[in-house]
N, C-alpha and C positions, 0 to 999 in steps of 0.2 A: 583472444578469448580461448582458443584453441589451447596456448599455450600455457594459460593460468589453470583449465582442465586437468593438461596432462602432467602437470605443478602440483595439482591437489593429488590427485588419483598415485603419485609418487611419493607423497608425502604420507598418506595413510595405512601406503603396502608400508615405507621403513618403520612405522610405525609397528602397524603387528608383529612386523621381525624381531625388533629391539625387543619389542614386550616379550615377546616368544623367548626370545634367549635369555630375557631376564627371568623370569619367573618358571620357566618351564625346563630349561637346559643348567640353572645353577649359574650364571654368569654374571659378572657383575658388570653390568651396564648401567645402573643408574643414572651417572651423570648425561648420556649420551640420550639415555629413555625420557630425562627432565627436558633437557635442550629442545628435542623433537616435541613433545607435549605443548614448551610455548610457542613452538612454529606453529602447530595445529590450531593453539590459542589465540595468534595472533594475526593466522593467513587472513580470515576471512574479512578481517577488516581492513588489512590492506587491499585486498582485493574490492571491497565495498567502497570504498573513496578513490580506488584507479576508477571504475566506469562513472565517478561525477563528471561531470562537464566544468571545468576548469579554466579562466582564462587565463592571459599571461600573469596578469595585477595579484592576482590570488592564488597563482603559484610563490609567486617572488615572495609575497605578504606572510603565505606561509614558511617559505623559507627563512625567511631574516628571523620571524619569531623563534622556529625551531635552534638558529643561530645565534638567538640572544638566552636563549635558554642554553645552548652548552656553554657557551664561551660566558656569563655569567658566574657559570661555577668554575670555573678557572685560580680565579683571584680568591676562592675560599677554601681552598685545597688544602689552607693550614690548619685550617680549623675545621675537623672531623665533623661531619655531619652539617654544620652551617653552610647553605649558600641557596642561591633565591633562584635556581631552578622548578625547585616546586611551586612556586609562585607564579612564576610565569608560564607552566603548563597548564595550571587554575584559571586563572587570568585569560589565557588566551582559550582554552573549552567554553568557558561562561559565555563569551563574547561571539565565539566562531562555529561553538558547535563541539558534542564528545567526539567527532570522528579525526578534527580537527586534531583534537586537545591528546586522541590516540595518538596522532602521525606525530603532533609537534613533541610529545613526551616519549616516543622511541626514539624516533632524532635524535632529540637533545643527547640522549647518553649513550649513541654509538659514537657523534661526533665529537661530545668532551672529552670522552675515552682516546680519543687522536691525542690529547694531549696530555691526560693522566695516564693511561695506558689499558690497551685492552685485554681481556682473558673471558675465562669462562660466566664473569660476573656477569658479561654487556648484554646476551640475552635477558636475564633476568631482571637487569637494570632497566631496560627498553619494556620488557612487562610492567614491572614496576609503576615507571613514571607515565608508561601509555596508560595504562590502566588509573590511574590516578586521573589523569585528563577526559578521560571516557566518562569514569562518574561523576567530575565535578562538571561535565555537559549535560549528563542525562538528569541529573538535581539541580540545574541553574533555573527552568523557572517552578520549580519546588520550593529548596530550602533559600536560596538567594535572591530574591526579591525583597528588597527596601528595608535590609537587613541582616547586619554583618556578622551578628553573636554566630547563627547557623556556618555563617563562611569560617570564621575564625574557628569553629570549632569542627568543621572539615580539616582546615588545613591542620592543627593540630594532631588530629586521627590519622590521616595522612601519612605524616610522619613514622607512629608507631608501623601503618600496614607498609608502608616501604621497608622499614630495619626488617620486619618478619619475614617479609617473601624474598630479601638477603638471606637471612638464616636460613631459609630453607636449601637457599644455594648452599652452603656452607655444609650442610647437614647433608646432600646427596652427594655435595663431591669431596667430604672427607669422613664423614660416621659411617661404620659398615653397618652398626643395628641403629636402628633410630628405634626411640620408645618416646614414651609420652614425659619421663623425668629427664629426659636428652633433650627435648624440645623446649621446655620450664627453662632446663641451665641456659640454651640460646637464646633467651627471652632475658633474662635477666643479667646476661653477660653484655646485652647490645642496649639495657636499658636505659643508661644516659645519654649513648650515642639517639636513641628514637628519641631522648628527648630534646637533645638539643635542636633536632631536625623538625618535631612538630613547634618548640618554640618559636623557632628561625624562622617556621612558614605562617604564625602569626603576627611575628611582627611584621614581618614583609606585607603581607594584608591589609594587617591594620592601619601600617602607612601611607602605604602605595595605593591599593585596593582601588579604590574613588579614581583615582585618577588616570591612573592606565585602563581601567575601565570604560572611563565618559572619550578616554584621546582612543581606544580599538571600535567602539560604538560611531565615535564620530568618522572616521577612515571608513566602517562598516554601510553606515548610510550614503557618505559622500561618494564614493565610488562603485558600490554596491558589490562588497567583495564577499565570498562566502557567506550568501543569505541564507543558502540551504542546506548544511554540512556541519 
């Protein structure tokens, strides 16, 4: 605990410094000030899922998931934007919980990245797809109750808010002025890529959905893994 403290309390001093140098000394740190922003954005929920009480069953349970979620996009590497990562970080929040569907959607795109390759994307990717998991837990008994048009049209949107909050990587770690008609062009230059991505994560829904669903529910009661997370 001591240690997660004196983690945070280090992370918010580099924080004021980067900011400090960015905007007050003329420096260009952007990329380095975005990096630290989704550390900030992202400690507290790692942090919030380290003090659950965890048994072996439901580490493991979250691990394979988190490992079927990278190694899934593997085999779809050819095809830009298609592969059923998103799907299964939906799939597995709905069922386990958004802190869950946080941890297994960072995962998944530090450890793909082992085999696509890593740079300065894999924090943003781990926002990204955490953050996608986090909402499709905290609207599972909202919009996804006994009713798939809402899911299907999650995952869709989906799609688009991953390609954007790429773009925005793109935009701090290579545009020196960002305006608001810079922002428009990266919206519209990544637009078939976001579509193919929310396409991809409704089909994936549409077919699968029901059924990896009723087989994480059935694991969920039978063994009582992640009731409360």
């Amino acid at each position: 605990m001591e240690r997660s403290k004196l983690l945070l309390i280090s992370t918010i001093l580099l924080f004021f410094v980067l900011f400090y140098l960015t905007f007050f000394q003329g420096e260009e740190h952007y990329m380095l000030l975005s990096f630290l922003m989704l550390i900030v954005a992202m400690f507290p929920i790692f942090i919030r899922f380290e003090k659950k009480k965890l048994d072996a069953r439901s580490i493991v349970l979250l691990a394979i998931l988190a490992a079927i979620a990278a190694v899934s996009r593997v085999p779809f590497a050819a095809l830009p934007s298609v592969q059923p990562t998103t799907f299964v970080v939906i799939m597995s929040a709905i069922v386990f919980g958004a802190e869950s569907g946080f941890i297994i959607g960072a995962i998944a795109a530090l450890v793909s990245n082992l085999f696509l390759g890593q740079g300065p994307w894999t924090p943003w990717q781990m926002f990204a797809w955490g953050m996608i998991g986090l909402t499709a837990g905290l609207f599972k008994n909202w919009l996804f109750v006994n009713n798939k048009i809402p899911l299907l049209l999650f995952g869709f949107i989906s799609g688009f808010l991953f390609g954007w909050t790429m773009n925005l990587w793109y935009l701090v770690g290579f545009m020196g002025n960002i305006s608001f008609e810079i922002i428009l062009m990266s919206i519209a230059s990544s637009f078939y890529f976001d579509l193919a991505h929310g396409l991809s994560n409704v089909f994936f829904l549409y077919i699968f959905s029901t059924k990896w669903k009723k087989t994480f529910e059935r694991f969920k009661v039978k063994y009582g893994l992640m009731s409360e997370i």
